[in-house]
ZANU-103419 format. One record per residue (C-alpha): chain; residue number from 1; x, z, y. Coordinates in nm, 2 decimals. Layout:
% ZANU-103419
NODE unit pos     c1     c3     c2
NODE    A NUM      X      Z      Y
...
This chain:
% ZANU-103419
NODE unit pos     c1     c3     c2
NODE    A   1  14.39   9.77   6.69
NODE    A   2  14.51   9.83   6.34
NODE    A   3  14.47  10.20   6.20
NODE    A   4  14.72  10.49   6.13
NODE    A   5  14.71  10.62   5.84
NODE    A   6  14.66  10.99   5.85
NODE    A   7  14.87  11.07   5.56
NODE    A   8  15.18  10.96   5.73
NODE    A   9  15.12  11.20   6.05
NODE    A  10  15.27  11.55   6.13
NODE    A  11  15.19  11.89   6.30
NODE    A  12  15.23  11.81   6.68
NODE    A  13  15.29  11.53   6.67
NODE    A  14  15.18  11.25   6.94
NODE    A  15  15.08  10.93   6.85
NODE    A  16  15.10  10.61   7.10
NODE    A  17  14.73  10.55   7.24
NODE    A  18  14.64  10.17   7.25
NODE    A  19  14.64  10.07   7.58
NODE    A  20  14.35   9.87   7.61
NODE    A  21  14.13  10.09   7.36
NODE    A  22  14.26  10.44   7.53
NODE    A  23  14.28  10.60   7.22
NODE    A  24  14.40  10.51   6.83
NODE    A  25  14.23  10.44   6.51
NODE    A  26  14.31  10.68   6.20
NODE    A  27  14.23  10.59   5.84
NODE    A  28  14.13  10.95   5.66
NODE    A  29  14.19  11.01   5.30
NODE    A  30  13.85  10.94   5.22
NODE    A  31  13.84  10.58   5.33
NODE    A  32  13.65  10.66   5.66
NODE    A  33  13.82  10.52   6.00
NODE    A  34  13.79  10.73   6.31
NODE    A  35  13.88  10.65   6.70
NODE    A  36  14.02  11.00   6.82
NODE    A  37  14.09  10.92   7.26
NODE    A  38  14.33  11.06   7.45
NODE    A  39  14.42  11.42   7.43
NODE    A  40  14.35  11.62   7.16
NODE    A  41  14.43  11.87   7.03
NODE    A  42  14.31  11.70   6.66
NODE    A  43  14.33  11.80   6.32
NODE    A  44  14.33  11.51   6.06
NODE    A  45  14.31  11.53   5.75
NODE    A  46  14.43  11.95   5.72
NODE    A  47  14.70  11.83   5.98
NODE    A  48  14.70  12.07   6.33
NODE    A  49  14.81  12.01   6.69
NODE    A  50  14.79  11.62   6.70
NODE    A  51  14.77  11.46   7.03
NODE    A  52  14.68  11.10   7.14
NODE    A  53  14.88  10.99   7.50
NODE    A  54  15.24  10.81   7.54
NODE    A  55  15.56  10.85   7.34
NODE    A  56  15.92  10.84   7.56
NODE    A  57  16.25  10.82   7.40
NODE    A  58  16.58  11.02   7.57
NODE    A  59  16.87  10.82   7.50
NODE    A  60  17.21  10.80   7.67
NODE    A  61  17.48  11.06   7.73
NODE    A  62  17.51  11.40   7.82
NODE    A  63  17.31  11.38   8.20
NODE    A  64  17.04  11.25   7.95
NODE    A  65  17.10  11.52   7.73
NODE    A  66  17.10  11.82   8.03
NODE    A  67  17.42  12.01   8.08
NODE    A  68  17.23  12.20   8.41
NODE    A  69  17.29  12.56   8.41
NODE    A  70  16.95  12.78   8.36
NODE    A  71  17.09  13.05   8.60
NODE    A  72  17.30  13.08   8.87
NODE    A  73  17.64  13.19   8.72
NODE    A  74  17.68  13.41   8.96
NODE    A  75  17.35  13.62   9.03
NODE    A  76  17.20  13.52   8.68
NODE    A  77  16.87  13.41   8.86
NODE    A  78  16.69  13.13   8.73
NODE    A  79  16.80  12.82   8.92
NODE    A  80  16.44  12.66   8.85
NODE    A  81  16.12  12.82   8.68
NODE    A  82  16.09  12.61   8.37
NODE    A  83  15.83  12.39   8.28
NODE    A  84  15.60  12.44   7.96
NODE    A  85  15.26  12.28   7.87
NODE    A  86  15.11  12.27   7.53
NODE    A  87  15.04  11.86   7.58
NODE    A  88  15.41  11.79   7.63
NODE    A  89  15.57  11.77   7.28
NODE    A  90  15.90  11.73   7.17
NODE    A  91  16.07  11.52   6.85
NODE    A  92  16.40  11.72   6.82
NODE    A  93  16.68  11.67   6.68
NODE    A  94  16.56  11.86   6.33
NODE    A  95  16.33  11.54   6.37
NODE    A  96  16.01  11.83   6.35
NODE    A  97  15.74  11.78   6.65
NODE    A  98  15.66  12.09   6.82
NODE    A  99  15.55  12.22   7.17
NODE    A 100  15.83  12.12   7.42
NODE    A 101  16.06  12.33   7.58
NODE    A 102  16.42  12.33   7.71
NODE    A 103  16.68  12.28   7.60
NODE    A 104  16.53  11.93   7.46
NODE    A 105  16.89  11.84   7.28
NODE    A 106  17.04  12.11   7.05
NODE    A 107  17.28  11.88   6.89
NODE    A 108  17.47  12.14   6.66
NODE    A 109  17.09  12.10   6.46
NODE    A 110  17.11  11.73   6.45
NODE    A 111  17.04  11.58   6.05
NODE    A 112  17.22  11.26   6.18
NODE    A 113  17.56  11.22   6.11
NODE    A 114  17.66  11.05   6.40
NODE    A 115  17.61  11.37   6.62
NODE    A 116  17.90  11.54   6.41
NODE    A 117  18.12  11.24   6.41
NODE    A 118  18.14  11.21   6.77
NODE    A 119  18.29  11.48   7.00
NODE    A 120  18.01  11.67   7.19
NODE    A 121  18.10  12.00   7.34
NODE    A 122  17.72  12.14   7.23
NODE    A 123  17.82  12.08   6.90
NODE    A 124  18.06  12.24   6.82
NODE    A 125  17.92  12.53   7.08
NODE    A 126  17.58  12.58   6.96
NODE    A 127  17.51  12.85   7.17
NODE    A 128  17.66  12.62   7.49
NODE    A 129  17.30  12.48   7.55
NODE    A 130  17.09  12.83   7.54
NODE    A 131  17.33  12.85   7.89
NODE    A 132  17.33  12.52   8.01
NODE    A 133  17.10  12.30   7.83
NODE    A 134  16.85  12.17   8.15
NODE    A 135  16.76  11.82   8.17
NODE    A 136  16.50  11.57   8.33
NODE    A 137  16.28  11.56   8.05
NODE    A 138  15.99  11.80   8.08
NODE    A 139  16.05  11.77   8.48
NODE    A 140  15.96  11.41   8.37
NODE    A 141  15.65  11.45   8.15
NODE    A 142  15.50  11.67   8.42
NODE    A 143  15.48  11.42   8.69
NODE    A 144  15.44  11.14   8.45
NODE    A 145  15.12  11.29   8.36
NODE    A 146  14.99  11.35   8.69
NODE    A 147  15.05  11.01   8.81
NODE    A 148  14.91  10.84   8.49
NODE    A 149  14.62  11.11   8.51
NODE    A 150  14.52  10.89   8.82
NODE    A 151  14.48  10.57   8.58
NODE    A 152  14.30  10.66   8.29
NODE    A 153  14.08  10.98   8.46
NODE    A 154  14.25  11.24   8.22
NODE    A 155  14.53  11.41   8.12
NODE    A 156  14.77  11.23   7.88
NODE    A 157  14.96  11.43   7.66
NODE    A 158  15.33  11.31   7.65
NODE    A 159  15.59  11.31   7.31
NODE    A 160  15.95  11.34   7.39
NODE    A 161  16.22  11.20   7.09
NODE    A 162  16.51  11.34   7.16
NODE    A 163  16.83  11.09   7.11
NODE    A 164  17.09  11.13   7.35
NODE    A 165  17.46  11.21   7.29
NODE    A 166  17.71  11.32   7.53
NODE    A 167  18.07  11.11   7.63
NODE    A 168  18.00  10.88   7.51
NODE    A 169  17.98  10.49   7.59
NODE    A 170  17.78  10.16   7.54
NODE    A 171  17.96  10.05   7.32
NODE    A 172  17.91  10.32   7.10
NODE    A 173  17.53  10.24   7.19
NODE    A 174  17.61   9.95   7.03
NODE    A 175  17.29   9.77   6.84
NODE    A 176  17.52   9.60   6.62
NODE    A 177  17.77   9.89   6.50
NODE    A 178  17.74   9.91   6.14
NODE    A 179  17.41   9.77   6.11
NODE    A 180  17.50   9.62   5.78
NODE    A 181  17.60   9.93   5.65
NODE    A 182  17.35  10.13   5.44
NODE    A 183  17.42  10.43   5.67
NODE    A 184  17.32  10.27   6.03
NODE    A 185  17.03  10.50   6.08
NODE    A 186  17.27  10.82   6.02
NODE    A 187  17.62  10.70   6.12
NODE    A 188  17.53  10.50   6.48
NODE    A 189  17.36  10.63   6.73
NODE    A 190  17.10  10.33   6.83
NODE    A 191  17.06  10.35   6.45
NODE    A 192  16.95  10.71   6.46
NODE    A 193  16.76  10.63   6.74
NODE    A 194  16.57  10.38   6.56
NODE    A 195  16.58  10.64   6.23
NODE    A 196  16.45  10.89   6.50
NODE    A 197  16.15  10.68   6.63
NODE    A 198  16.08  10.59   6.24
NODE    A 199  16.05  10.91   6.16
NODE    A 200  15.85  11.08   6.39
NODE    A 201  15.57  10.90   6.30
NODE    A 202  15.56  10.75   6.58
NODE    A 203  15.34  10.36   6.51
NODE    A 204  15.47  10.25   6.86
NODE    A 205  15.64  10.38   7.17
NODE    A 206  15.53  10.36   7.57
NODE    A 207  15.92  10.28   7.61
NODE    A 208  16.29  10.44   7.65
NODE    A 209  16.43  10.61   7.91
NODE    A 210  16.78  10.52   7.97
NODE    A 211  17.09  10.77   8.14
NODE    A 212  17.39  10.66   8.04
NODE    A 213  17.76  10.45   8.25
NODE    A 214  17.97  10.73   8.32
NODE    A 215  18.17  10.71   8.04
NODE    A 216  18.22  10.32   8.12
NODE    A 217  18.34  10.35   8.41
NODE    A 218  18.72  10.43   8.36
NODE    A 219  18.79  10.07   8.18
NODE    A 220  18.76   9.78   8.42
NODE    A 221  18.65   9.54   8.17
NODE    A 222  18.38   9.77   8.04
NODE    A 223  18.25   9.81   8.37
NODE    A 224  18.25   9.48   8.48
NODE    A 225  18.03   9.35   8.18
NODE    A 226  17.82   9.67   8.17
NODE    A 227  17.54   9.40   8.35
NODE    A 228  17.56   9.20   8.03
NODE    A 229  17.58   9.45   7.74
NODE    A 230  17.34   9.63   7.87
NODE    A 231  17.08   9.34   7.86
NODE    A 232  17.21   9.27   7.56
NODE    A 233  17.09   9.61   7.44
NODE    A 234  16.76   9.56   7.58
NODE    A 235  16.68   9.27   7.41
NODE    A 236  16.80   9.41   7.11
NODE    A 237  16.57   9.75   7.11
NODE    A 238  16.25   9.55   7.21
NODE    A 239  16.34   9.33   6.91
NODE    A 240  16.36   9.57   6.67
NODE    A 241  16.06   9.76   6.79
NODE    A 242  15.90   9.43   6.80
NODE    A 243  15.78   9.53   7.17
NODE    A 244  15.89   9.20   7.39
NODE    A 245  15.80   9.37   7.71
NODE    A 246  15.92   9.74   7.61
NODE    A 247  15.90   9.97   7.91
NODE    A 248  16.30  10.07   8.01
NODE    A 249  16.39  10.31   8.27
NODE    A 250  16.73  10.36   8.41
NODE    A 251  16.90  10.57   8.59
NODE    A 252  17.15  10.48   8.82
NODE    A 253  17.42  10.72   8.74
NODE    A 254  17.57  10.96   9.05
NODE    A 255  17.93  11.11   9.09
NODE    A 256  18.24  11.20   8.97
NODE    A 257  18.49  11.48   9.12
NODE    A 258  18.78  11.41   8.95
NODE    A 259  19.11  11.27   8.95
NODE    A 260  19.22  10.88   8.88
NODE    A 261  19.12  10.55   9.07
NODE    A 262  18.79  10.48   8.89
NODE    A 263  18.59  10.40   9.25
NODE    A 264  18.53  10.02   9.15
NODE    A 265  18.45  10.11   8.81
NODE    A 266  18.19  10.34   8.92
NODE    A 267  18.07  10.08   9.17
NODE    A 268  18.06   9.83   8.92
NODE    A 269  17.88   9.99   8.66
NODE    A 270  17.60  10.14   8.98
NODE    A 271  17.57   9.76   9.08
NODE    A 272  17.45   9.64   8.71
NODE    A 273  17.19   9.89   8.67
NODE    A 274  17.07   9.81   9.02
NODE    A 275  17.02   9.44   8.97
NODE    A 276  16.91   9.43   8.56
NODE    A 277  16.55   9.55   8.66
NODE    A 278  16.21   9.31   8.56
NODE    A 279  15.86   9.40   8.58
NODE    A 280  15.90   9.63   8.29
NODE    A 281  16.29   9.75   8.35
NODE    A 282  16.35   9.98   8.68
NODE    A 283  16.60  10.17   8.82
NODE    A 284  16.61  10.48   8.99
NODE    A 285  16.92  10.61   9.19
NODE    A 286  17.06  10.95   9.13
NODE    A 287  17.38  10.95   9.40
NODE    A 288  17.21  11.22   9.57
NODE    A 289  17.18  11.48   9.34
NODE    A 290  17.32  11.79   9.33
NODE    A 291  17.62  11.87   9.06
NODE    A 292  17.69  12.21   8.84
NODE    A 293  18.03  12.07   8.83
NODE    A 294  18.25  11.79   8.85
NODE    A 295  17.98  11.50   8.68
NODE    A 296  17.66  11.69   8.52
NODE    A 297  17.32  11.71   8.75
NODE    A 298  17.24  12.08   8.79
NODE    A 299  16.91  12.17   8.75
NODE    A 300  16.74  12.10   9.05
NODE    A 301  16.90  11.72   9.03
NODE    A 302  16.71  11.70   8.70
NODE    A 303  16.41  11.77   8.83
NODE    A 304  16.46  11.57   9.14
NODE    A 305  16.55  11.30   8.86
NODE    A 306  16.25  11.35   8.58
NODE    A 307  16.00  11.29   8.93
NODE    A 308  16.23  10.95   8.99
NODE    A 309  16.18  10.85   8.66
NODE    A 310  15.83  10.94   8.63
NODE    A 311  15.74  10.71   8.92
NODE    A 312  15.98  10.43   8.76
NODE    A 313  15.81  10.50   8.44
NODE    A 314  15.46  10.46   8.58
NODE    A 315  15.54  10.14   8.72
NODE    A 316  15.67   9.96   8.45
NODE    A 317  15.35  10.08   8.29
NODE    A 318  15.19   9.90   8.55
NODE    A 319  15.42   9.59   8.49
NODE    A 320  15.58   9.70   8.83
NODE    A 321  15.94   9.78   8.72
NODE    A 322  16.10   9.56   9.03
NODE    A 323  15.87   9.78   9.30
NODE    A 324  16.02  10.10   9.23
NODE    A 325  16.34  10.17   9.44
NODE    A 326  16.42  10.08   9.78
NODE    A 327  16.71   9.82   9.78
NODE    A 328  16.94   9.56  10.02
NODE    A 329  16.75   9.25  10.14
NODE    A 330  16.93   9.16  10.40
NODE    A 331  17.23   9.26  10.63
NODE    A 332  17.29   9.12  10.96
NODE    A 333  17.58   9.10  11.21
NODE    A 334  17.46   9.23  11.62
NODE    A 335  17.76   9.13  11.85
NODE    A 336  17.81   9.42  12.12
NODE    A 337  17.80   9.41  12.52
NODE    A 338  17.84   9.63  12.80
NODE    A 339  17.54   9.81  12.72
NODE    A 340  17.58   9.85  12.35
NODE    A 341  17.82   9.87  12.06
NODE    A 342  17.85   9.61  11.80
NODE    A 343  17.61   9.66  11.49
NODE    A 344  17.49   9.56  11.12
NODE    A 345  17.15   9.56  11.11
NODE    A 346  16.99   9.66  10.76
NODE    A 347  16.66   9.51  10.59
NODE    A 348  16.51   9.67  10.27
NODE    A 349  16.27   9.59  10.01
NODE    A 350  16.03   9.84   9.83
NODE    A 351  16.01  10.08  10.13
NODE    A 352  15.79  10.11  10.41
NODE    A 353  16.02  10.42  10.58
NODE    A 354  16.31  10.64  10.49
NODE    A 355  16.33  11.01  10.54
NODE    A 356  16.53  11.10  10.90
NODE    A 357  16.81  11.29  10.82
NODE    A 358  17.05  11.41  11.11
NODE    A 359  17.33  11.21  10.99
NODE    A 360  17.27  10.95  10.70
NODE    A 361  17.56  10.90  10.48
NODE    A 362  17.69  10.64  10.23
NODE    A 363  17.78  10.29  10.40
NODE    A 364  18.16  10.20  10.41
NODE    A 365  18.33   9.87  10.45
NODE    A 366  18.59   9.75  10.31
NODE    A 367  18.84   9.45  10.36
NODE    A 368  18.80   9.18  10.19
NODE    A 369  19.14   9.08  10.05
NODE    A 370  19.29   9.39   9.98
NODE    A 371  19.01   9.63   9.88
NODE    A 372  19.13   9.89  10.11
NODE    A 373  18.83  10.07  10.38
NODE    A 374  18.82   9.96  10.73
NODE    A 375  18.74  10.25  10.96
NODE    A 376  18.49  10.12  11.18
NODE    A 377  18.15  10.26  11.09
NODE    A 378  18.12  10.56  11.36
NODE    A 379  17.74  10.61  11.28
NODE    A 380  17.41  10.53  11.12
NODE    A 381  17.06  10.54  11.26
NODE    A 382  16.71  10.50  11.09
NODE    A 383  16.42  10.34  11.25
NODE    A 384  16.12  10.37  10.92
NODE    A 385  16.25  10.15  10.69
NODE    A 386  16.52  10.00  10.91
NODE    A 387  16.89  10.06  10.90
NODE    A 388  17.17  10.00  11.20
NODE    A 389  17.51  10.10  11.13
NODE    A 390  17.73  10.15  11.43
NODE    A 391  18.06   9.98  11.47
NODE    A 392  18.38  10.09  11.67
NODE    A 393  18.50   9.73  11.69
NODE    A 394  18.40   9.38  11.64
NODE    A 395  18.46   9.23  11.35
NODE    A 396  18.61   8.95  11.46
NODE    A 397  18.72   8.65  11.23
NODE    A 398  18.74   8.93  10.94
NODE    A 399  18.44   8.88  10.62
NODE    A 400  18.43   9.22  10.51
NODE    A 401  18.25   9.37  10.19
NODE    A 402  17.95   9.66  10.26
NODE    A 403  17.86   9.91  10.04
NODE    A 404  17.64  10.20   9.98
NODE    A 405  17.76  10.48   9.74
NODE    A 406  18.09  10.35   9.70
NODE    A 407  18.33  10.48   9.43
NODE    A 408  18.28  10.76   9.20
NODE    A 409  18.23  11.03   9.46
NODE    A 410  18.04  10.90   9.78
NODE    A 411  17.83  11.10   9.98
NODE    A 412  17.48  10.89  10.03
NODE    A 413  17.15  11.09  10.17
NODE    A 414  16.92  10.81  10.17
NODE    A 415  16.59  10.85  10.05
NODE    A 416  16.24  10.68  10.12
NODE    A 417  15.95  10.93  10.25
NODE    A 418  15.81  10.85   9.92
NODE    A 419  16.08  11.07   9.77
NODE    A 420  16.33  10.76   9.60
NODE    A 421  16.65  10.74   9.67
NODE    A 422  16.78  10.42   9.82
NODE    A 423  17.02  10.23   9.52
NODE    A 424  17.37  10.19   9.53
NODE    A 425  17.50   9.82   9.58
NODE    A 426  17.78   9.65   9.69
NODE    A 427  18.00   9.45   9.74
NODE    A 428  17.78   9.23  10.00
NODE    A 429  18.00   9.04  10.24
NODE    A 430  17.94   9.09  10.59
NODE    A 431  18.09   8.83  10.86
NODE    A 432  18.04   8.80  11.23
């Protein structure tokens, strides 16, 4: 474990603990080396308010960002108490560490020049997220910490680097946008990201976590290769942070009220984030959130979201990225008789049983050839961790394609009794 060098660290800030050793080395001014463990508060060297735990990134758009109201808009309640703990910390985007709070993203104070050149309604509205400003990202610190206190037999403090941008898409992610221009660090954003990371101090990070897709969906081709670039991306930021197995936690993205034909897009890009998951990548699903309006989580979503992503974070800690969300294993065709209707019979992995629910919601299927639904699907039942789904007719000589969370506006109520909701997929053919 190679030492820190004290001069290099800042007022509240967090530094990365070592793993193995649970704690870091520090090199002091006067040549002395010092193992400070988890927690803290520490002073080094004249310098206040240092913790010792793990080190997130927020990147994506603006669900990553927060856009939830903080009250109602009607009866100016607060739609959620807000959470505040002296170890959760926050990079922002004046790049200055301090004691977290929301909102985490105040782009209009951004030193990066990329958060001017793209549009971002908080910008150019500084006030916009003092209203609406909510996100996942002290929601996830909170559980994050009581999960991990479970592993290491204390609480870990948790630093938040805000780097998210709203509208925006993976392409304008893009690892390879201008990086041979001086500027990368302040004119891209995965250059300000990395700029971000660099400057917080930060000697290593526990890993990213990932909200981003909506913005892809609308343009076929970028949703059909979203799979691809964004493995691409992957590879790219555990390069450059020289971190081979560097923890990555998506979300799945959720819906869209609005106007257009963007259902496969949306399916598409849903489908790539629920298959590019690894020990140390997972996926959590967000389709059952509640909305603030026609695409942003509101509040409560976010916090039903930071506790997804917490439990998807400590897994990949625990190199168990692929055991985090209940998924498809299997689907299988039941003929019907005289003494019951025809069926498909559902199999799933990563769940022992699934919350009952008076009527679950979110399978359709759809004809093969020309895309169009088939209106057979009269009812769903759950049995634990079992799923039938009724049929009005037999299917007959017909392969049809099943879904879950279909289209940019489905409405899907599965979730495990473990609290995760069950990931969009589809298409998966289905023939009698």
């Amino acid at each position: 474990m190679s030492a820190i060098s004290s001069q290099s660290l800042r007022s509240y800030q967090v530094i990365q603990r070592d793993f193995s050793a649970q704690g870091v080395q520090v090199a002091l001014k006067n040549g002395s080396t010092l193992f400070y463990g988890v927690g803290g508060p520490y002073t080094m060297d004249g310098t206040e308010n240092i913790m010792v735990g793990d080190v997130w990134v927020l990147a994506g758009q603006s669900n990553m960002r927060g856009f939830a109201y903080f009250k109602d808009p009607w009866t100016h309640k607060d739609t959620e108490k807000l959470i505040h703990d002296k170890t959760i910390h926050l990079f922002d985007m004046t790049e200055n560490w301090s004691v977290a709070k929301d909102p985490v993203h105040e782009l209009s104070k951004s030193i990066r020049n990329v958060n001017y050149n793209i549009q971002d309604g908080t910008v150019t509205n500084p006030e916009l997220p003092l209203i609406r400003g909510g996100s996942l990202a002290l929601s996830f610190a909170k559980k994050y910490q009581e999960l991990i206190q479970k592993d290491v037999g204390k609480k870990v403090p948790v630093g938040l680097i805000a780097s998210a941008h709203g509208g925006v898409t993976l392409d304008q992610w893009s690892p390879t946008l201008l990086r041979d221009s001086s500027q990368w660090k302040n004119d891209t954003l995965y250059g300000a990201m990395l700029g971000r990371i660099e400057a917080s101090g930060s000697n290593k990070i526990a890993g990213v976590l990932w909200y981003q897709g909506e913005s892809d969906t609308r343009n076929i081709t970028l949703a059909s290769t979203y799979k691809t670039r964004m493995k691409s991306w992957i590879d790219h930021v555990r390069t450059d942070l020289n971190s081979s197995n560097l923890n990555v936690v998506q979300v799945q993205i959720a819906r869209e009220l609005a106007d257009g034909n963007y259902d496969l897009g949306w399916s598409l890009v849903r489908d790539a984030q629920a298959t590019l998951i690894d020990k140390n990548v997972a996926t959590v699903s967000s389709v059952d959130c509640p909305l603030d309006d026609r695409i942003h989580l509101s509040l409560k979503g976010q916090y039903m979201m930071g506790d997804r992503v917490a439990i998807a974070a400590h897994a990949v800690m625990n190199n168990k990225g692929s055991m985090v969300s209940p998924y498809i294993q299997s689907v299988e065709y039941e003929k019907g008789n005289t003494s019951r209707p025809p069926a498909l019979r559902l199999t799933f992995g990563n769940v022992s049983s699934f919350k009952k629910v008076e009527a679950p919601q979110g399978f359709s299927l759809h004809n093969i050839e020309t895309g169009i639904e088939e209106a057979i699907i009269f009812k769903t039942t759950i049995y634990g961790g079992t799923v039938r789904i009724l049929l009005a007719s037999e299917i007959g000589n017909k392969t049809l394609d099943l879904y879950y969370g279909y289209g940019k506006n489905p409405i899907s109520n599965i979730v495990s009794t473990g609290g995760m909701g069950l990931l969009t997929f589809g298409p998966m053919k289905v023939t009698s």
